[in-house]
PLY file of the C-alpha trace (Angstrom):
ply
format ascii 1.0
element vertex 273
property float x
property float y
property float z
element edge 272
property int vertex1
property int vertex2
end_header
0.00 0.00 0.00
2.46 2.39 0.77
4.34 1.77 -2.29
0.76 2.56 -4.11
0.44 5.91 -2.58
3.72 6.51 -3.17
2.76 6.23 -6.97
0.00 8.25 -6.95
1.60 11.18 -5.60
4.14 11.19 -8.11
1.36 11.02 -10.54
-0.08 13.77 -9.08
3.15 15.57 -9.41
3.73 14.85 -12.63
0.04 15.51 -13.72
0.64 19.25 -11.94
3.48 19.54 -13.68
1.86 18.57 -17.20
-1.11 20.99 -16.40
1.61 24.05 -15.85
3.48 22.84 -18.63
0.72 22.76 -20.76
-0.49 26.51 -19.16
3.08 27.63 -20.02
2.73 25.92 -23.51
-0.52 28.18 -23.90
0.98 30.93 -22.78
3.81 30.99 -24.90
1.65 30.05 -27.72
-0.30 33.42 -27.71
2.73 35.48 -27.15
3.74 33.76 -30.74
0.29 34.49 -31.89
0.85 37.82 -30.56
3.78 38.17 -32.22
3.16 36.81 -35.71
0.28 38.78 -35.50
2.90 42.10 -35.22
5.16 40.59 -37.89
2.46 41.03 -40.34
1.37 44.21 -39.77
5.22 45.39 -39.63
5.37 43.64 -43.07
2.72 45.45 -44.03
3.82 48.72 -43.46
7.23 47.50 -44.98
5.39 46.75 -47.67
4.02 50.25 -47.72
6.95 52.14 -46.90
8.69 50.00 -49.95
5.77 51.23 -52.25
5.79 54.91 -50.96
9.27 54.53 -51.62
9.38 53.54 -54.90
6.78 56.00 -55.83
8.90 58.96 -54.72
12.16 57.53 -55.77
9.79 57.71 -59.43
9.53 60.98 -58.90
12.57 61.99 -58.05
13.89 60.23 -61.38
10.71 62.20 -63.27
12.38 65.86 -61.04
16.04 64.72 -62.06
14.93 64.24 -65.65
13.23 67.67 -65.48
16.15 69.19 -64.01
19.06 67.61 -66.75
15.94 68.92 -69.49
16.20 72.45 -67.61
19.70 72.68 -67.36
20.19 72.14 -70.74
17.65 74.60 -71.94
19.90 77.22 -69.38
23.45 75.91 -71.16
21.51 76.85 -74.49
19.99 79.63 -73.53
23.43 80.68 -71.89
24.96 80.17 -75.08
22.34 82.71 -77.13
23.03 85.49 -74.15
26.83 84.97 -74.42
26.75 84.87 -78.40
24.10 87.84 -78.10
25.81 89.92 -75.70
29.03 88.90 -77.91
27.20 90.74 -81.04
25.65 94.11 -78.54
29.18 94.60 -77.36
30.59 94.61 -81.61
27.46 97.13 -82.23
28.31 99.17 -78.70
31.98 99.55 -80.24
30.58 100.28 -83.76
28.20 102.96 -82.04
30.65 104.45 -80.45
33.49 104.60 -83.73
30.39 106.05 -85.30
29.44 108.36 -82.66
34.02 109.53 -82.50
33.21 110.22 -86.18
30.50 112.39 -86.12
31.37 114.31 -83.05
34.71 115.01 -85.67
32.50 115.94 -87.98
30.52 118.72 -86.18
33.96 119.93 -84.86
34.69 120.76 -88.77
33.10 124.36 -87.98
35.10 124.65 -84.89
37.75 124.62 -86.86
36.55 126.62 -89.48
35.74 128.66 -87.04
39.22 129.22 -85.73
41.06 129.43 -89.22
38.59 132.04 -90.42
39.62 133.88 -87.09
43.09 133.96 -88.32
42.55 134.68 -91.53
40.83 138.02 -90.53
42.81 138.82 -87.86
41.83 141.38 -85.48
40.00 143.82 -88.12
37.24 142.00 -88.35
35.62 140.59 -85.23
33.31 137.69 -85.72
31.12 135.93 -83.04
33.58 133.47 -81.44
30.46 130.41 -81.49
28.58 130.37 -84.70
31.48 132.42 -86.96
28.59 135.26 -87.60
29.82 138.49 -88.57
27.75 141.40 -86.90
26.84 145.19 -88.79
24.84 147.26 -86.93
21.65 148.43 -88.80
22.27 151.66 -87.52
25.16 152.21 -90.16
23.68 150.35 -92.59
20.16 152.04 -92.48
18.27 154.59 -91.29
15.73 154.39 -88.57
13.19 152.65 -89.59
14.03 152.39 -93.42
15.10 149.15 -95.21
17.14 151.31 -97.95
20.80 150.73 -97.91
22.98 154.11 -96.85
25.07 154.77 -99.70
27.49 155.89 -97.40
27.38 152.34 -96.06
28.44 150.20 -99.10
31.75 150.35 -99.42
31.98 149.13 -96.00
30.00 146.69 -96.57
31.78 145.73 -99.97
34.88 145.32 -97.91
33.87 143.72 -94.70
32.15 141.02 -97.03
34.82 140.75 -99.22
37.19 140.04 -96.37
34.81 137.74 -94.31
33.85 135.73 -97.42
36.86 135.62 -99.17
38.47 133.90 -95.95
35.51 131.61 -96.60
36.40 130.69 -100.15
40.18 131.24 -100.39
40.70 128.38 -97.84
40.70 125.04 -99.86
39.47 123.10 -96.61
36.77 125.98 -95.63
35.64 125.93 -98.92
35.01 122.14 -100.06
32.64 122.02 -96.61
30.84 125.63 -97.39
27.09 125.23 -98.10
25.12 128.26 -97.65
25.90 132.44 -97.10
22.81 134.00 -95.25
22.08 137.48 -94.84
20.11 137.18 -91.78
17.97 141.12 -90.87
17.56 141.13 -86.63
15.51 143.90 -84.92
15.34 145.22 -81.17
11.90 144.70 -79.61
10.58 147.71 -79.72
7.14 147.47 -82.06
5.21 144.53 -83.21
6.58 141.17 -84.24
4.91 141.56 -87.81
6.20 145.58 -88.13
10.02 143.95 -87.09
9.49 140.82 -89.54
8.66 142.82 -92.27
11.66 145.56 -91.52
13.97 142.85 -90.60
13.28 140.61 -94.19
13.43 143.83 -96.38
16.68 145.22 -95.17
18.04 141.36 -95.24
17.02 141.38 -98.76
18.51 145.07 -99.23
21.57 143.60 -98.48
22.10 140.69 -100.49
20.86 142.66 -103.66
23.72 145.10 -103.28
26.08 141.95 -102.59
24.68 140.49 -105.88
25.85 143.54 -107.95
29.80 142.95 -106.80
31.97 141.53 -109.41
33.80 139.44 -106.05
30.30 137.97 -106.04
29.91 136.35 -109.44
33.80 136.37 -109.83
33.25 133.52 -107.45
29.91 132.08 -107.85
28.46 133.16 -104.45
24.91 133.07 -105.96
23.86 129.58 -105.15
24.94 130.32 -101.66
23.32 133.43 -100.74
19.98 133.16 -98.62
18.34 136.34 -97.00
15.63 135.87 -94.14
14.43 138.11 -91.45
14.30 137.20 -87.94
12.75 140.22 -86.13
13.16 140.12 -82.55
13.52 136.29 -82.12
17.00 136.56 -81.54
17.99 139.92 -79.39
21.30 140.33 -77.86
21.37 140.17 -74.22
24.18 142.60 -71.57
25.83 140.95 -68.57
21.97 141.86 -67.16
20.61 139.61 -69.27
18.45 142.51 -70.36
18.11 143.52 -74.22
20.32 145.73 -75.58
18.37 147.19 -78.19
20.90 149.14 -80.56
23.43 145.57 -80.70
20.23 143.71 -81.51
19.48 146.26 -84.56
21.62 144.44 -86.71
22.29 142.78 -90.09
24.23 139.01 -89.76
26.28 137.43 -92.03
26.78 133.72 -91.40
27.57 130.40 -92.78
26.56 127.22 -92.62
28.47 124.02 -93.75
27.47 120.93 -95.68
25.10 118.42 -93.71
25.50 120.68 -90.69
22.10 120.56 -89.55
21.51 116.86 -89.97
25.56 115.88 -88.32
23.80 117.99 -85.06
20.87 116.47 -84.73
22.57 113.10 -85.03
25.16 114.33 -82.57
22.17 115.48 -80.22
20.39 111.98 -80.64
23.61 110.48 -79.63
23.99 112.44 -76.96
20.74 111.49 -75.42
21.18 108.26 -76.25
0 1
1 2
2 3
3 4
4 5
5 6
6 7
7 8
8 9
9 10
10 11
11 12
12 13
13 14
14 15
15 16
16 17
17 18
18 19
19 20
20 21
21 22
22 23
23 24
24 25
25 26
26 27
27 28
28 29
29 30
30 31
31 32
32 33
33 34
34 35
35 36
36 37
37 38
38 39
39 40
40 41
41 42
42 43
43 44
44 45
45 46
46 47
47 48
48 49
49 50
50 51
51 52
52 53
53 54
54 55
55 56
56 57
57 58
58 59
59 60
60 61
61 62
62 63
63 64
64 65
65 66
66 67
67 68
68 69
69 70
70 71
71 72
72 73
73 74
74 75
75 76
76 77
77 78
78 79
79 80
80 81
81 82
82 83
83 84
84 85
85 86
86 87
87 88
88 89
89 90
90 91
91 92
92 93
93 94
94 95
95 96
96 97
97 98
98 99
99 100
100 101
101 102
102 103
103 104
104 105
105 106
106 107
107 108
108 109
109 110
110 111
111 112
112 113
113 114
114 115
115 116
116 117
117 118
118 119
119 120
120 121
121 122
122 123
123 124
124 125
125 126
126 127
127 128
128 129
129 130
130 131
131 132
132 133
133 134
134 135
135 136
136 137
137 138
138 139
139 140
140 141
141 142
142 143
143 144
144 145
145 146
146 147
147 148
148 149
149 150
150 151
151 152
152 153
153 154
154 155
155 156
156 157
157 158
158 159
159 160
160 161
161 162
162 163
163 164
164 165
165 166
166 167
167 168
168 169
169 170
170 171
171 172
172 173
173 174
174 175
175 176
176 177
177 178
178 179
179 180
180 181
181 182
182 183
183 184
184 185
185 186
186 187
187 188
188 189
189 190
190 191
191 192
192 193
193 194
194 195
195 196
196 197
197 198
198 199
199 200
200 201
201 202
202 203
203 204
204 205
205 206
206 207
207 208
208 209
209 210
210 211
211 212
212 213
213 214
214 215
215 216
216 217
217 218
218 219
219 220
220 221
221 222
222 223
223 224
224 225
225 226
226 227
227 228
228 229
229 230
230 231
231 232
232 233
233 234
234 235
235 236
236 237
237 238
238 239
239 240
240 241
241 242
242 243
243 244
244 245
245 246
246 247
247 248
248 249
249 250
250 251
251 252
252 253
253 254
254 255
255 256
256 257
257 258
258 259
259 260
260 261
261 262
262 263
263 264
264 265
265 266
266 267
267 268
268 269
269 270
270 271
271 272
C-alpha cells in the first residue's frame, strides 16, 4: 500500500506539472500568436513604406529628368546670351566709332571757325560760337528804313569781301561751305509783324547790293546766298541779361556748312542716347 500511494503522488506531481506545462505551452503560444500577428502588420507597413518609396524615388527620377531637361535649356539659352551679348558689345563699339566720327565731324566748324579767325585777324571781329559776322543796322540804315545808306556800301563791300573771301580762299573751308545768309535782326521795340517785315526787307537790301559785286559772281556766291528776317527772335542780351536794343538792330552774315544741320541732330540723338 504504501508503495501505491507513493505512486499516486508522483502522478499527481507529474500531472501538476503537465497541467503548468501545458499553461506555459498556452501561454507561450499566444505570445507567438501575438507576435506573428505584429510581424504582419510590420510587413505590411514594410510593404508600404517600400511602395511609398518607390513611388517617390519615381519621382525623383521624373524631377532629375526635369532638371538635366532644364539645365540644358539654361546651357543653351546661356549660349544665345553669351553669343548675343558677344554681337551688342561689336554694335556698342561700332556705335561708339560712329558716334568719335561724327562728333569730328561737327567739330569741322570749330575749326573753321578758328582758321577764319586767323585769316581776318583782329579787323574783323566775328562771333567766337557760330562764326557770324555782326553790322549794326544803324550804319547800314536809317531808322526805320530798309534802304541801304550809300554811305554804307563800301563798307560793306569790304567787310564782305574780307569775311567771305576767308571763306572761299581756304581750300578746306571751302570744299565744306554750303550756304551764305544774310540774316535782318531787330530790337523789340514794335510789333513782331512791323520787325518781320523791316527785318526781311533790309536782309534782302543787303544781299541785292552783294549780288551787284563783281567778287560775287567772280566767285559764284549766288547759289549760296539766302536772306531771311528774324525780327526780334534773336535779341542780344548785356551781362543783365536785359536787351540791348541798338546791338540787336543788326544785319548778320553767317555760314553754314554741308550736312551741318543733320551731323547735329545726329550728334544730339547720340547724346541722349
Amino acid at each position: 500500500e504504501s508503495s501505491l500511494e507513493s505512486s499516486l503522488q508522483l502522478l499527481l506531481l507529474r500531472d501538476i506539472e503537465v497541467q503548468r506545462l501545458q499553461a506555459l505551452l498556452a501561454q507561450r503560444t499566444n505570445e507567438l500568436s501575438d507576435k506573428e500577428k505584429a510581424l504582419e502588420l510590420t510587413t505590411q507597413e514594410i510593404i508600404n513604406l517600400n511602395s511609398v518609396l518607390l513611388s517617390q524615388s519615381m519621382h525623383i527620377d521624373d524631377l532629375n529628368a526635369t532638371i538635366l531637361a532644364l539645365s540644358g535649356e539654361l546651357a543653351n539659352k546661356e549660349n544665345v546670351l553669351l553669343e548675343n551679348q558677344s554681337k551688342y558689345d561689336i554694335l556698342i563699339a561700332k556705335l561708339q566709332e560712329q558716334k568719335a566720327k561724327i562728333k569730328s565731324l561737327t567739330g569741322i566748324k570749330i575749326k573753321v571757325i578758328a582758321e577764319l579767325k586767323q585769316n581776318l585777324g583782329k579787323n574783323i571781329q566775328i562771333d567766337p560760337i557760330s562764326g557770324s559776322l555782326r553790322l549794326s543796322s544803324n550804319i547800314l540804315f536809317d531808322k526805320g528804313s530798309a534802304e541801304l545808306k550809300e554811305s554804307s556800301k563800301n563798307e560793306l563791300k569790304k567787310v564782305f569781301i574780307n569775311y567771305v573771301g576767308a571763306l572761299t580762299s581756304n581750300k578746306n573751308i571751302k570744299n565744306q561751305l554750303d550756304k551764305i545768309i544774310i540774316e535782318g535782326h531787330t530790337d523789340s521795340d514794335g510789333t513782331y509783324l512791323y520787325n518781320l517785315d523791316l527785318s526781311q526787307k533790309r536782309a534782302y537790301a543787303v544781299m541785292r547790293y552783294l549780288l551787284t559785286l563783281d567778287f560775287t559772281e567772280n566767285n559764284n556766291l549766288k547759289p549760296l546766298l539766302l536772306a531771311s528776317g528774324r525780327a526780334d527772335q534773336d535779341t542780344i542780351k548785356d551781362k543783365k541779361a536785359q536787351e540791348d536794343k541798338e546791338l540787336s538792330r543788326r544785319i548778320e552774315i553767317k555760314f553754314t556748312l554741308k550736312n551741318d544741320d543733320a551731323l547735329h541732330e545726329i550728334e544730339r540723338i547720340l547724346d541722349y542716347e
